[in-house]
FIVO-412914 format. One record per residue (C-alpha): x, y, z. Coordinates in steps of 0.05 Angstrom, whole numbers. Layout:
REM FIVO-412914
+--------+--------+--------+
|     px |     py |     pz |
+--------+--------+--------+
|      X |      Y |      Z |
...
+--------+--------+--------+
***
This chain:
REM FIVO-412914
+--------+--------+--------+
|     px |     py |     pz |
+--------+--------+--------+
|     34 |     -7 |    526 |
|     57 |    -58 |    469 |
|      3 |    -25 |    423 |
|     15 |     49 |    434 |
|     88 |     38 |    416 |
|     67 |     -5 |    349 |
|     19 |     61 |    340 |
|     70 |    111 |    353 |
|    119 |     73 |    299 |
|     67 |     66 |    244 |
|     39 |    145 |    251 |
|    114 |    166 |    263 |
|    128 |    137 |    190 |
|     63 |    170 |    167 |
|     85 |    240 |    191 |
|    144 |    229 |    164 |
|    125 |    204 |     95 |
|     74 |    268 |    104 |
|    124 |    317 |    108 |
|    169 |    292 |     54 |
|    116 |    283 |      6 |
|     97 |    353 |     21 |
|    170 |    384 |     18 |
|    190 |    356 |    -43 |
|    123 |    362 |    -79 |
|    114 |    302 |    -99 |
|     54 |    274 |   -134 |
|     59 |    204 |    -85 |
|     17 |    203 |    -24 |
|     57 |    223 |     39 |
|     36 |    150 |     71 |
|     66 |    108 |      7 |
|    134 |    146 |     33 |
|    114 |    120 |    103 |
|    115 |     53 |     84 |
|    181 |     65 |     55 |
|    206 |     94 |    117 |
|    185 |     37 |    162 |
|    207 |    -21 |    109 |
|    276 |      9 |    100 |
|    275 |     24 |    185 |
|    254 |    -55 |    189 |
|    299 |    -74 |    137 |
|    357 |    -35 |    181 |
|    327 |    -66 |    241 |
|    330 |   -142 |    209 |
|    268 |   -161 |    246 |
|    193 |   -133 |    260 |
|    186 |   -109 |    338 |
|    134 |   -151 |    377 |
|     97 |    -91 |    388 |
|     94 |    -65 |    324 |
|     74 |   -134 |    303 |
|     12 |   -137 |    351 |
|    -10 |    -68 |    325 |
|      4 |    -84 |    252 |
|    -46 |   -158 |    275 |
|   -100 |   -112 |    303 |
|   -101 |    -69 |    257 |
|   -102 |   -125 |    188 |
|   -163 |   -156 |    233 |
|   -213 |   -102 |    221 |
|   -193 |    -87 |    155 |
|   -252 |    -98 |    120 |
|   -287 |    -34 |    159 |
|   -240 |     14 |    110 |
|   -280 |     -9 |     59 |
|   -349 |     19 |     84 |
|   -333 |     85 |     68 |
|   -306 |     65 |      1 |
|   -374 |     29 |    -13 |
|   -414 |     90 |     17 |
|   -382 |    138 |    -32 |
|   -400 |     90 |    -88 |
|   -475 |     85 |    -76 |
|   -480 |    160 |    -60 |
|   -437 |    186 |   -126 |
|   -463 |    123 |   -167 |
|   -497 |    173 |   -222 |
|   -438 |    213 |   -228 |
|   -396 |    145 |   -239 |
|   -452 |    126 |   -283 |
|   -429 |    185 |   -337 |
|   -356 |    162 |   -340 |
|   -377 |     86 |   -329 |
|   -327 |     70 |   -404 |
|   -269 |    110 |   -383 |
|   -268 |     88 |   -309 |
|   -279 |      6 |   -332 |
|   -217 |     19 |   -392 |
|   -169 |     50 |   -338 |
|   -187 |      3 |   -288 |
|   -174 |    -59 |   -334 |
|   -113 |    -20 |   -370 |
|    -82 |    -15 |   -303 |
|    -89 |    -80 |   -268 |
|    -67 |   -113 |   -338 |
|      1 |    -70 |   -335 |
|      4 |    -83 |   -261 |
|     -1 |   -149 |   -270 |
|     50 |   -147 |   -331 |
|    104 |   -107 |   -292 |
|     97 |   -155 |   -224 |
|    104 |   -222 |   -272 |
|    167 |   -190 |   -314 |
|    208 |   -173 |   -243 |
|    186 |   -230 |   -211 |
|    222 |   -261 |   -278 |
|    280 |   -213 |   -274 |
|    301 |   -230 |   -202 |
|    276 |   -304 |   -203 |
|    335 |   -315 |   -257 |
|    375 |   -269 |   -220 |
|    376 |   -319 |   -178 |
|    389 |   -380 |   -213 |
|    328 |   -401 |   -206 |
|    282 |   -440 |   -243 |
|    214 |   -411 |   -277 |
|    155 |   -443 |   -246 |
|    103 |   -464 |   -307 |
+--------+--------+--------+
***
């Protein structure tokens, strides 16, 4: 019973996300606003229900299958990555640089915020 409640929370907070990613219009996927829905209802909450914590457990365990079909769409499209190899490897390394950028500046912003120290 413990895991069909943790189920029912997370796809509740997918719907949801769904439908307001679809009603506004959005360019963000409807499950990024699911997360948000379920980190500001845990954040409300002020802790994580056991049985949403089992599910969330089972779930992280087999992770690693979502990747199959990631790595099955790779080896069947690899040709047509093949003609936009440049562009694909520039945004890819573009991206995780400014991603990387942005995450050390606010971890710098709110670390001082803080009065904390800088950790070199």
């Amino acid at each position: 019973m413990p895991l069909i409640m943790g189920m029912s929370v997370l796809l509740t907070c997918q719907f949801l996300g769904e439908l307001l990613a679809r009603g506004l219009t959005l360019p963000i996927p409807g499950p990024v606003f699911g997360m948000v829905i379920l980190l500001v209802g845990l954040m409300i909450r002020g802790k994580v229900p056991a049985s949403l914590r089992l599910t969330g457990e089972g779930l992280l365990r087999y992770l690693t299958l979502l990747f199959v079909p990631a790595g099955v769409g790779l080896m069947v499209h690899f040709a047509l990555i093949g003609v936009d190899f440049w562009p694909i490897l520039i945004t890819l390394v573009v991206s995780t640089a400014l991603t990387l950028g942005v995450t050390g500046w606010v971890l710098e912003r709110l670390n001082s915020r803080r009065g904390g120290r800088a950790t070199r």
